[in-house]
ZAPATI-885041 format. One record per residue (C-alpha): x, y, z; residue in three letters; residue number from 1. Coordinates in pm, 1 decimal, m for minus. Example, Ala and Ser with C-alpha at 12.3 -4.5 7.8 and 13.67 -1.06 7.14 Angstrom:
residues 2
@east=1230.0 north=m450.0 up=780.0 code=ALA pos=1 .
@east=1367.0 north=m106.0 up=714.0 code=SER pos=2 .
***
This chain:
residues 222
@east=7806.2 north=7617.0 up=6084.4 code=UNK pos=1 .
@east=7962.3 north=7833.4 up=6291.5 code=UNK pos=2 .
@east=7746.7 north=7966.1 up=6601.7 code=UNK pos=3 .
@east=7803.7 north=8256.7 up=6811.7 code=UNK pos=4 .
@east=7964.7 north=8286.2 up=7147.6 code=UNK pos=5 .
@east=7769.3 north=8229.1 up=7489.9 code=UNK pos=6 .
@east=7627.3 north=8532.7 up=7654.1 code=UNK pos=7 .
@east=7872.4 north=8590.5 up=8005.0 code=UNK pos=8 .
@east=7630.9 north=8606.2 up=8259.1 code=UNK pos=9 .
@east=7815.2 north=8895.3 up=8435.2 code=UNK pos=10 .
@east=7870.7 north=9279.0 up=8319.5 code=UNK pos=11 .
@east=8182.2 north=9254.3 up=8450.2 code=UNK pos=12 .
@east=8505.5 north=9021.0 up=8600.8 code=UNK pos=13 .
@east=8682.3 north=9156.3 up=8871.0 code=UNK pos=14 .
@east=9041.1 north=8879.7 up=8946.1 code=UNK pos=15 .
@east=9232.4 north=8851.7 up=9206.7 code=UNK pos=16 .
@east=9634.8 north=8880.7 up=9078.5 code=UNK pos=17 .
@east=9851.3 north=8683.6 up=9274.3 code=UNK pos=18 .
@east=9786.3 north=8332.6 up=9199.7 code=UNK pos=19 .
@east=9493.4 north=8391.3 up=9018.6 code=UNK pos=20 .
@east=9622.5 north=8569.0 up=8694.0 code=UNK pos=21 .
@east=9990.6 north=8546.4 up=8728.0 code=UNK pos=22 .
@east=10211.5 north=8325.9 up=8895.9 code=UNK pos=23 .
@east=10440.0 north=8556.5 up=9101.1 code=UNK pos=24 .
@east=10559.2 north=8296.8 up=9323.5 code=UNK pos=25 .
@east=10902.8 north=8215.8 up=9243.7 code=UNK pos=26 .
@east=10967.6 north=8621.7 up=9259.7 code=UNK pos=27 .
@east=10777.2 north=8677.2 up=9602.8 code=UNK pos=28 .
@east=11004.5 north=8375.6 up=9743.0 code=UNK pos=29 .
@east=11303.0 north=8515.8 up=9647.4 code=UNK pos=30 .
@east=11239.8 north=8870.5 up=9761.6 code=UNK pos=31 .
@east=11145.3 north=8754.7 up=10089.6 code=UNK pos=32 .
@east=11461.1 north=8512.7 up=10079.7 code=UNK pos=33 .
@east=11664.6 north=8857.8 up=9983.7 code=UNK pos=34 .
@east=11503.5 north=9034.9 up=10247.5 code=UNK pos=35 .
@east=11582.5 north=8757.5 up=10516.8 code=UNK pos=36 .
@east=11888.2 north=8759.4 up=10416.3 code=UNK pos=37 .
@east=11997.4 north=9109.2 up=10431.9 code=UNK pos=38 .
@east=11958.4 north=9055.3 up=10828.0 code=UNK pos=39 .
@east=12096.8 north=8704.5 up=10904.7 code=UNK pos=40 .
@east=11748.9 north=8597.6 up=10932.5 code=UNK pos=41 .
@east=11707.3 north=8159.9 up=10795.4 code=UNK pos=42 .
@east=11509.9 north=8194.5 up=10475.3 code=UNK pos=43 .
@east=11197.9 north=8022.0 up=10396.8 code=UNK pos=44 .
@east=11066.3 north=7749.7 up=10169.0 code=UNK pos=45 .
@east=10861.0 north=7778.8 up=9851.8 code=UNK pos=46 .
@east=10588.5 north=7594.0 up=10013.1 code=UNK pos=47 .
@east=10613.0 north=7810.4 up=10328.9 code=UNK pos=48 .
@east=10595.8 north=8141.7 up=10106.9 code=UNK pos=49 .
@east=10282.9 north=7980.9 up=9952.1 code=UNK pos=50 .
@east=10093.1 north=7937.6 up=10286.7 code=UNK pos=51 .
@east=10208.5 north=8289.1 up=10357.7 code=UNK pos=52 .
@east=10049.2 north=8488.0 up=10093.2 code=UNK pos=53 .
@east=9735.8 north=8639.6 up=10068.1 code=UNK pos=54 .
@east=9705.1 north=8916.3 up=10337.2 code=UNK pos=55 .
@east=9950.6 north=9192.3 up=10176.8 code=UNK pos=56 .
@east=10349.1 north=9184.1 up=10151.7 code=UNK pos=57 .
@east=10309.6 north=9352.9 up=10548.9 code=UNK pos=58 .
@east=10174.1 north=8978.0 up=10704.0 code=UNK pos=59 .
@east=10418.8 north=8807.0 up=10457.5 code=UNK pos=60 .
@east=10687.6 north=8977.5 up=10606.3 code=UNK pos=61 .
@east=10569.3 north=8931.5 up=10952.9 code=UNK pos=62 .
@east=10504.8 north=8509.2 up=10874.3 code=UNK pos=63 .
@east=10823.6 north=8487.4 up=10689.8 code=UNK pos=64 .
@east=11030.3 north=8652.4 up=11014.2 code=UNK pos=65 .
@east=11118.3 north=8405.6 up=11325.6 code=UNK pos=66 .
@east=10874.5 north=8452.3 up=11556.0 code=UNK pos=67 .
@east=10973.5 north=8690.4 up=11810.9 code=UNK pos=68 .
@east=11134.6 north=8902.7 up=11573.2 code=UNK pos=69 .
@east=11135.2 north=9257.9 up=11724.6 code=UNK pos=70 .
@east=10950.9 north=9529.2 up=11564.8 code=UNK pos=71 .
@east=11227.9 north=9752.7 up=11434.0 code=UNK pos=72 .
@east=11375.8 north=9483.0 up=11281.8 code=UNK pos=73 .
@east=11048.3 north=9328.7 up=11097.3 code=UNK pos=74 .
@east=11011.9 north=9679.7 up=10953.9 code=UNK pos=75 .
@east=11362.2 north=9679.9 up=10857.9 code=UNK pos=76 .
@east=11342.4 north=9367.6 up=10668.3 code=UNK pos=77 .
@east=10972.7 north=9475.4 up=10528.7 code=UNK pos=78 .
@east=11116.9 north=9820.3 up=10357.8 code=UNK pos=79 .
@east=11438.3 north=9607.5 up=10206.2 code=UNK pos=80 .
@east=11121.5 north=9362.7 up=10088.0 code=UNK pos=81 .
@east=10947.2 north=9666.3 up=9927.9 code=UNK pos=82 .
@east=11307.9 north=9812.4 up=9777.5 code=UNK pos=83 .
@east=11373.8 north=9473.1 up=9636.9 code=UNK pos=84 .
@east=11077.6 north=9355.6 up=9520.6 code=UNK pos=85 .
@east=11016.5 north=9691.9 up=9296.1 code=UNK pos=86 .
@east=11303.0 north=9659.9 up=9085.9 code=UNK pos=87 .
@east=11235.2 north=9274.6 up=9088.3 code=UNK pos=88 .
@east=10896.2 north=9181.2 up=9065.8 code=UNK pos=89 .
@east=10898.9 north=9092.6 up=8693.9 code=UNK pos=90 .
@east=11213.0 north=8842.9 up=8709.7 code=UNK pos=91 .
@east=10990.3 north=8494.8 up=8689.9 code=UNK pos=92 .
@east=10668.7 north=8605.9 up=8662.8 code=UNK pos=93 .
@east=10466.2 north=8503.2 up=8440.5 code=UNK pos=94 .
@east=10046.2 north=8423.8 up=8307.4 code=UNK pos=95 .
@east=9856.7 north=8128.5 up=8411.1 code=UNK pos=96 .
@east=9798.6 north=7895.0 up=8078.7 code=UNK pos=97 .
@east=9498.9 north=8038.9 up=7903.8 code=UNK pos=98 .
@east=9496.1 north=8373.4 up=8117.4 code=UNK pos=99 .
@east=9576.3 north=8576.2 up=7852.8 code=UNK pos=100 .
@east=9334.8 north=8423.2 up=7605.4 code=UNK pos=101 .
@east=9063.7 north=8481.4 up=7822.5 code=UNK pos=102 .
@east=9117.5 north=8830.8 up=7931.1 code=UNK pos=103 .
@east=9131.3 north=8930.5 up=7545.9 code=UNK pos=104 .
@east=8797.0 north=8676.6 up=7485.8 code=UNK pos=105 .
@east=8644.6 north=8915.4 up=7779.6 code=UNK pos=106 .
@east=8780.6 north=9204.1 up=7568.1 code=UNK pos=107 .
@east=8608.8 north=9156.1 up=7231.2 code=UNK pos=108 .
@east=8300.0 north=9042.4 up=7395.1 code=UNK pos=109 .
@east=8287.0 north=9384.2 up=7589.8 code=UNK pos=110 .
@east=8327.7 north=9286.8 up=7919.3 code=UNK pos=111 .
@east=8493.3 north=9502.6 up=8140.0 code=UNK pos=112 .
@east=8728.2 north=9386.0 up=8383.6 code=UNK pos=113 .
@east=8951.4 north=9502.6 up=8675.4 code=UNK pos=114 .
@east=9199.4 north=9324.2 up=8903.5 code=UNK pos=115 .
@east=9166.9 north=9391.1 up=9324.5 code=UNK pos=116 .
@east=9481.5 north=9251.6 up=9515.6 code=UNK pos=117 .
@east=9645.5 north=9276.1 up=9859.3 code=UNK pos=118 .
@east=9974.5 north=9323.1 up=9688.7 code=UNK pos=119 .
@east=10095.1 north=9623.3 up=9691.6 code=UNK pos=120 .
@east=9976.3 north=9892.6 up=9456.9 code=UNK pos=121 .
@east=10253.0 north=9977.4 up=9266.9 code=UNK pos=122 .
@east=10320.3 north=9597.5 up=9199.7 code=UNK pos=123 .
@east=9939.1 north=9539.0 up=9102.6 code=UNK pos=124 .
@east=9960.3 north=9858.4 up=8839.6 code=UNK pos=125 .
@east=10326.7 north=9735.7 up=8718.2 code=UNK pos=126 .
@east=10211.8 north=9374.2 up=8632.5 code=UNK pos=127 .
@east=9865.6 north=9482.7 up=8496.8 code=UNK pos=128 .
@east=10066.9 north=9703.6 up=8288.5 code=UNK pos=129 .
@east=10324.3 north=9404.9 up=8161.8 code=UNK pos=130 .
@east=10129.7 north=9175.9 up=8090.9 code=UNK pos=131 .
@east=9751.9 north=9282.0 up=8049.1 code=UNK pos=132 .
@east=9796.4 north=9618.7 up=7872.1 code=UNK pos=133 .
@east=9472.2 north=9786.8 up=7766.1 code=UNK pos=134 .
@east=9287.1 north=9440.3 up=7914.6 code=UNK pos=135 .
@east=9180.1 north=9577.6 up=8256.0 code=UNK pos=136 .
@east=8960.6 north=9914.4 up=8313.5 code=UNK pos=137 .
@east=9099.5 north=9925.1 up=8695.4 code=UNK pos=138 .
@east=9381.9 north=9755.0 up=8870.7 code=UNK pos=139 .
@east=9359.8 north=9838.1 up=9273.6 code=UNK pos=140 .
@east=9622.8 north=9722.3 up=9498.4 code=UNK pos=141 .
@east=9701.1 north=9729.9 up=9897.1 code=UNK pos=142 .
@east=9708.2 north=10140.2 up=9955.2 code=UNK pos=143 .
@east=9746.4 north=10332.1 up=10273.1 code=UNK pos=144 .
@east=9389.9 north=10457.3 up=10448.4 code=UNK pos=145 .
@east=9194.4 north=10161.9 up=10244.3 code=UNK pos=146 .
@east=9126.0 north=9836.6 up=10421.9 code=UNK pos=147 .
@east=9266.3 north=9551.3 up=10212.5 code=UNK pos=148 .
@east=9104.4 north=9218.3 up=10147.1 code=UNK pos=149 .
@east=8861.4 north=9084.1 up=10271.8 code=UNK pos=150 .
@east=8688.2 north=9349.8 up=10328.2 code=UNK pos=151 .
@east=8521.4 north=9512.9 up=10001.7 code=UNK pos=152 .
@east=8630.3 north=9886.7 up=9993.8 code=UNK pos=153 .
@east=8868.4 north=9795.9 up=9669.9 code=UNK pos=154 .
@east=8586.3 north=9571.6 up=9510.0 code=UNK pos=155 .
@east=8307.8 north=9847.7 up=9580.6 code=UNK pos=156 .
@east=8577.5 north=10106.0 up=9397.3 code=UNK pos=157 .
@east=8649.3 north=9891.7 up=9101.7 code=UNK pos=158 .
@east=8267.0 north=9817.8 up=9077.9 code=UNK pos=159 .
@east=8247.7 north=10212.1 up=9060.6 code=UNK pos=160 .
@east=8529.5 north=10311.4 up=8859.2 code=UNK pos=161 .
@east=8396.7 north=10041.9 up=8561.7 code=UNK pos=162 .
@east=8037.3 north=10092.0 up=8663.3 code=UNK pos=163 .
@east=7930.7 north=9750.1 up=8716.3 code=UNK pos=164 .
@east=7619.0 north=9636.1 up=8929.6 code=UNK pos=165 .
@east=7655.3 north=9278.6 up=8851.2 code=UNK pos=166 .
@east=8013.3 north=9138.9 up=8900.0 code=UNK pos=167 .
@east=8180.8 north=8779.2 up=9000.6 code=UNK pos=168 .
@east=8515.1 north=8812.1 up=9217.6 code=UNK pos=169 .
@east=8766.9 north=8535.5 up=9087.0 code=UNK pos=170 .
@east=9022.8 north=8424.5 up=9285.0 code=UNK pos=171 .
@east=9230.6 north=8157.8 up=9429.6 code=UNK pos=172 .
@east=9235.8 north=8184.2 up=9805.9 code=UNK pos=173 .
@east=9047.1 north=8177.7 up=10122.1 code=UNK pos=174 .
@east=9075.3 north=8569.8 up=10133.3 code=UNK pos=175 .
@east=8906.7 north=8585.9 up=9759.5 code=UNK pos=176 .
@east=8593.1 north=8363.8 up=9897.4 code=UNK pos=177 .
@east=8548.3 north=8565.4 up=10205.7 code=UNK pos=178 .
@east=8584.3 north=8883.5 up=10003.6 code=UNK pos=179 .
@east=8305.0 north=8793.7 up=9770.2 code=UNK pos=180 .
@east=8076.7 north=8739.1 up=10027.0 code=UNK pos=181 .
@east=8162.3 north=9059.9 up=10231.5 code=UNK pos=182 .
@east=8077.8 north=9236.8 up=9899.8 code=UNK pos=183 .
@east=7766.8 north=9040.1 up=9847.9 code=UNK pos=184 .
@east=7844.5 north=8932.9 up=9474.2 code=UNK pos=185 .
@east=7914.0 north=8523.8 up=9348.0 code=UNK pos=186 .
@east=8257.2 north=8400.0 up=9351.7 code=UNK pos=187 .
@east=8429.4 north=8160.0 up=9145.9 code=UNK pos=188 .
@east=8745.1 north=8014.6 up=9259.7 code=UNK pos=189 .
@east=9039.2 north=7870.7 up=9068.5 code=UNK pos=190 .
@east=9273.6 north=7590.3 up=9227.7 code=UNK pos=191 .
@east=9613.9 north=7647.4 up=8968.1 code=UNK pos=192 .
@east=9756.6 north=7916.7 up=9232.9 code=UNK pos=193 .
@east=9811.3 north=7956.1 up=9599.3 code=UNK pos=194 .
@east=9571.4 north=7678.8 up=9729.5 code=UNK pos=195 .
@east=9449.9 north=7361.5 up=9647.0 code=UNK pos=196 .
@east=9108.8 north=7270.4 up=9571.4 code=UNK pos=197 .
@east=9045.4 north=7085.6 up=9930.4 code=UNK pos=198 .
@east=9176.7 north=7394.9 up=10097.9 code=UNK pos=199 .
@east=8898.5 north=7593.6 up=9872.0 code=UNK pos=200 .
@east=8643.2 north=7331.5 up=9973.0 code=UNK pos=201 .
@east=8718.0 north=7376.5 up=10367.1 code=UNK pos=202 .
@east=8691.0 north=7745.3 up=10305.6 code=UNK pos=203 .
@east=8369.4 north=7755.4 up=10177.1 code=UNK pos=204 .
@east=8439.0 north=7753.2 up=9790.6 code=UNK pos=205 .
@east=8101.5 north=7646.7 up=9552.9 code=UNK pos=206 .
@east=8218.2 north=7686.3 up=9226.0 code=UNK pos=207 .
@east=8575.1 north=7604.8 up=9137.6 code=UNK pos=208 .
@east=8773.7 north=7571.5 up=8829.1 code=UNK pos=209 .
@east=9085.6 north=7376.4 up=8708.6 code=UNK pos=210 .
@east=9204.9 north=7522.7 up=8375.7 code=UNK pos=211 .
@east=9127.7 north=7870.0 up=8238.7 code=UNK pos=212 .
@east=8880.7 north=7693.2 up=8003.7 code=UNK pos=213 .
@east=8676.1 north=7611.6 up=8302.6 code=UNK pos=214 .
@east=8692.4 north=7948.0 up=8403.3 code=UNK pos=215 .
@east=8543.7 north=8036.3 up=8035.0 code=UNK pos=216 .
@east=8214.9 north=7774.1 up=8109.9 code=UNK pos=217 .
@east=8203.5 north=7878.9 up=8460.0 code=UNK pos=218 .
@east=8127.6 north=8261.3 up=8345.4 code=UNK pos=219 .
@east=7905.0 north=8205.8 up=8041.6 code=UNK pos=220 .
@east=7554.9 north=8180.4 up=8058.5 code=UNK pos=221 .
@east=7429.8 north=7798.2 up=7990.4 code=UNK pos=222 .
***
């Protein structure tokens, strides 16, 4: 007999990108390794580039620099970042296992959701555009004038533009957990991107998952 789906327990998902969704980090290391380059600065490790992400491509920039780097020339190597990682941002990147699957589950089972990200916001509305087309009622990136993560201005917005009262924030990082609880609204973390599940624990995560699947359980009502 076949029975019919769990109830999700939310009127709407608002993800995190980076990490969360997609795995963009093979194409953030090399435009940062690009970007280094361009000004005879050492480049950086995948594992550094990892650590470094989370806080928009201007702190990446400004970790992924030696330190002492003057100003002019971090700015310098943060617009050839910018320049580089526009017309390159799709090279590697690619959905998490299940991700897809999930967002079009959401879909049919009229859920709305949105993605809020400290990347920038013409990367956020490119890759939203790629690879979730006609999946995600808002997609809100790092702008000018709005204060990025983890402060809530872009979750308050999304809430607004998709009309949702009752939301969970999903992401993969410190910044995701401290974002949730700025906007007052449950978080469930995911430990297949940026940081690993002890690092979640030490940063205050309560409910985190290990495959999309988990994700599924986490966000239906039992």
């Amino acid at each position: 007999m076949n029975t019919l789906p769990k109830r999700i327990k939310y009127d709407s998902v608002i993800f995190d990108l980076d990490g969360t969704l997609l795995d963009t980090l093979a194409d953030l290391h090399a435009a940062v390794n690009h970007s280094l380059k361009a000004f005879s600065l050492p480049e950086r490790t995948v594992s550094e580039v990892r650590r470094f992400v989370g806080n928009g491509i201007r702190l990446l920039i400004e970790r992924s620099v030696p330190e002492g780097t003057p100003a002019a020339l971090c700015d310098k190597v943060f617009d050839e970042f910018k320049s580089y990682y526009a017309k390159n941002c799709e090279n590697e990147t690619k959905p998490y296992p299940g991700i897809p699957e999930l967002m079009n589950m959401l879909k049919e089972r009229g859920v709305p959701c949105a993605i809020v990200s400290n990347k920038a916001d013409f990367a956020v509305k490119t890759l939203t555009d790629k690879f979730f087309p006609g999946l995600c009622a808002a997609a809100i990136g790092e702008r000018e004038g709005i204060r990025k993560k983890p402060a809530p201005d872009s979750v308050f917005e999304a809430m607004r533009l998709i009309g949702s009262e009752n939301p969970v924030y999903v992401g993969d990082s410190e910044v995701d957990i401290a974002t949730a609880l700025a906007a007052n609204i449950p978080c469930i973390s995911v430990c297949w991107g940026f940081r690993s599940r002890d690092e979640l624990i030490y940063a205050g995560a309560e409910n985190i998952c290990e495959t999309a699947e988990q994700l599924i359980n986490a966000l239906e009502d039992k």
